[in-house]
C-alpha positions in Angstrom: 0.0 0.0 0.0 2.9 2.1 0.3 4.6 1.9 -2.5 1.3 2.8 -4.4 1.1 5.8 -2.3 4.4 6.7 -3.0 4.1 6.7 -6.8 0.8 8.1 -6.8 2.4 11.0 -4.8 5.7 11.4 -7.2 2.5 11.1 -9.9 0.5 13.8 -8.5 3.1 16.1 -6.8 4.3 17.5 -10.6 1.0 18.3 -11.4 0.1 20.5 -8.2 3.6 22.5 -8.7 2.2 23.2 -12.6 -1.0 24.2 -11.2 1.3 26.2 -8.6 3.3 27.6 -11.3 0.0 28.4 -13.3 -1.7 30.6 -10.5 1.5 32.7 -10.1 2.0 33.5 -13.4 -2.0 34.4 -13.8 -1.6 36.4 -10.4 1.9 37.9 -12.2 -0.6 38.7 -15.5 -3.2 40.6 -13.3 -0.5 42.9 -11.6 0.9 43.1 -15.4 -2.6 44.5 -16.3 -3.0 46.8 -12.8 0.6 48.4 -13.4 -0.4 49.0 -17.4 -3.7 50.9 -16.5 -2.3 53.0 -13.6 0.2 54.1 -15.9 3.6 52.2 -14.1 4.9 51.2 -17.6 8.7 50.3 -16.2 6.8 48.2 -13.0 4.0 46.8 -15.8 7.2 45.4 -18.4 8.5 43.7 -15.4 5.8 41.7 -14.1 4.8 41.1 -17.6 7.7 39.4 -18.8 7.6 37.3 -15.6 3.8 36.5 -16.3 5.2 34.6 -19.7 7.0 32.0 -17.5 10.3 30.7 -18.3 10.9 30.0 -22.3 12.1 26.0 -20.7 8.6 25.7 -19.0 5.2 24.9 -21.2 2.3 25.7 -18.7 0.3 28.3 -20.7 -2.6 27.6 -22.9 -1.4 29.1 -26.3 -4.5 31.6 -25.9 -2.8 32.4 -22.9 0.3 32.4 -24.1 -0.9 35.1 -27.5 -2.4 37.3 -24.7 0.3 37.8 -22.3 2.8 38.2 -25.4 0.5 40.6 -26.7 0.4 42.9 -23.6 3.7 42.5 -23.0 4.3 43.5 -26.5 2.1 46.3 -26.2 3.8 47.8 -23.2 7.3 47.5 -24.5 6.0 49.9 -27.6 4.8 51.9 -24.8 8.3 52.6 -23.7 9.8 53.1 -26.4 11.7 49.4 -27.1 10.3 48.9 -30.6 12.3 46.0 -31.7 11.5 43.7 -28.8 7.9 45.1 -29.2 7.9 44.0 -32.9 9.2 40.2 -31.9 7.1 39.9 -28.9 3.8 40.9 -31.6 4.7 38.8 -34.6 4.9 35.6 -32.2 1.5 36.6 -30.6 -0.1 37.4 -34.3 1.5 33.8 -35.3 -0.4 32.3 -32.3 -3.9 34.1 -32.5 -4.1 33.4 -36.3 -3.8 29.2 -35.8 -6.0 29.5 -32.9 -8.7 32.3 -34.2 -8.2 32.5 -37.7 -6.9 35.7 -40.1 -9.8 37.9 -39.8 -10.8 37.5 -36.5 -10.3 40.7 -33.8 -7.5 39.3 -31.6 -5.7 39.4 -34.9 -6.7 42.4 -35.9 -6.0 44.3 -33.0 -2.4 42.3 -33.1 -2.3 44.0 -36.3 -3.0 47.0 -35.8 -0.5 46.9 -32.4 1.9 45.7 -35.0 1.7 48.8 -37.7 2.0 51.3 -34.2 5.4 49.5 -33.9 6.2 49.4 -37.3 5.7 53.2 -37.3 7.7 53.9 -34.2 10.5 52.6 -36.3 9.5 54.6 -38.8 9.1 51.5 -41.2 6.0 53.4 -42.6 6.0 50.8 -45.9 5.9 47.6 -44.5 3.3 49.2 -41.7 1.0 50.2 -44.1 1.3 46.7 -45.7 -0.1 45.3 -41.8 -2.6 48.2 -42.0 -3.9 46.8 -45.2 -4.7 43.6 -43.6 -6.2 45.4 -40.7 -8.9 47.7 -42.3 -11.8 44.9 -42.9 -11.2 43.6 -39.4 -12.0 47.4 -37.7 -15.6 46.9 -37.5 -15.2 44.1 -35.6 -12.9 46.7 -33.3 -13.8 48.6 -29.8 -15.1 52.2 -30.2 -11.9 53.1 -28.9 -9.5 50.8 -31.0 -11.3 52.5 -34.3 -10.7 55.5 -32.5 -6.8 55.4 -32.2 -7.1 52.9 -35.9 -8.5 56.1 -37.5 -5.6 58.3 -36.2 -3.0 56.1 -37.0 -4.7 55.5 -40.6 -4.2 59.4 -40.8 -1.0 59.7 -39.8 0.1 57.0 -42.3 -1.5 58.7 -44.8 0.5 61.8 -44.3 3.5 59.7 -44.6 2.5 58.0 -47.5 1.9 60.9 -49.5 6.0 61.8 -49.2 6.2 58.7 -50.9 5.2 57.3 -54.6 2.3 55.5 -52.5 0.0 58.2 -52.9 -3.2 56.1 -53.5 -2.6 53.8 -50.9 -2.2 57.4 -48.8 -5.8 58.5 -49.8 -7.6 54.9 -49.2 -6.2 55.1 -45.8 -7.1 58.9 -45.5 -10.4 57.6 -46.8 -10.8 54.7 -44.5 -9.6 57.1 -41.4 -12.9 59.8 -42.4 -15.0 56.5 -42.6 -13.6 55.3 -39.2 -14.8 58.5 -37.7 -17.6 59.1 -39.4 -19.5 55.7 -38.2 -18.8 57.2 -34.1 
């Protein structure tokens, strides 16, 4: 009877620590979230990064996974750290389109996320190529994410037209106008 007990035990006892491991990292995800929205970008990259695990441990559900990449992603831009910003999003937007599929709005607000960084870096061309993608997903977008999708539209627009991609700089002017025009 003891020796059952014993290997149900060394059986069992992994599983708990993963379970462990998995409620850290979602409490580490929820101060992530708290330190983004108050503002504490330096303390919110931080626990962020910690909320992904370690790269040597698999305990995130790959929606999980997308997510957490995502914000951390999305708070690195924040500060400024485009590069790691850009890897952190394209391994997220590789994620959420197995899971969700191409057009669906986690990937289009990876998208969008994606031409903000793409932008910081001032790689305005290869932006507007992800903005392309993104424009028949921003329906299916928050008030708010139109919002900011229909400034950044704009401002690519006014880059574009410095270039010899002036039509793609008035279908996004045009798309901007229609993106505030539907508030």
């Amino acid at each position: 009877m003891k020796i059952g007990t014993s290997i149900t035990l060394l059986l069992v006892l992994p599983l708990i620590a993963c379970d462990d491991r998995a409620h850290r990292l979602a409490e580490l995800a929820a101060g992530c979230e708290l330190a983004e929205r108050v503002g504490d970008l330096h303390g919110a990259e931080d626990v962020c990064q910690r909320a992904l695990g370690n790269a040597d441990e698999d305990v995130l559900d790959p929606q999980v996974k997308s997510e957490r990449l995502y914000t951390l992603g999305r708070v690195k831009r924040q500060r400024g750290k485009y590069s790691q910003a850009d890897e952190l999003l394209r391994q997220s937007l590789a994620i959420e389109e197995r899971l969700s599929g191409p057009d669906s709005p986690a990937v289009g607000r990876r998208l969008f996320e994606l031409s903000l960084i793409l932008a910081g870096r001032g790689q305005w061309q290869e932006g507007a190529g992800v903005l392309e993608r993104t424009i028949p997903l921003a329906s299916q977008l928050t008030e708010k994410e139109q919002a900011a999708m229909a400034n950044i539209l704009a401002r690519y627009s006014v880059q574009l037209r410095k270039t010899p991609y002036r039509g793609q700089a008035a279908r996004f002017a045009a798309a901007a106008t229609e993106l505030k025009s539907s508030k």
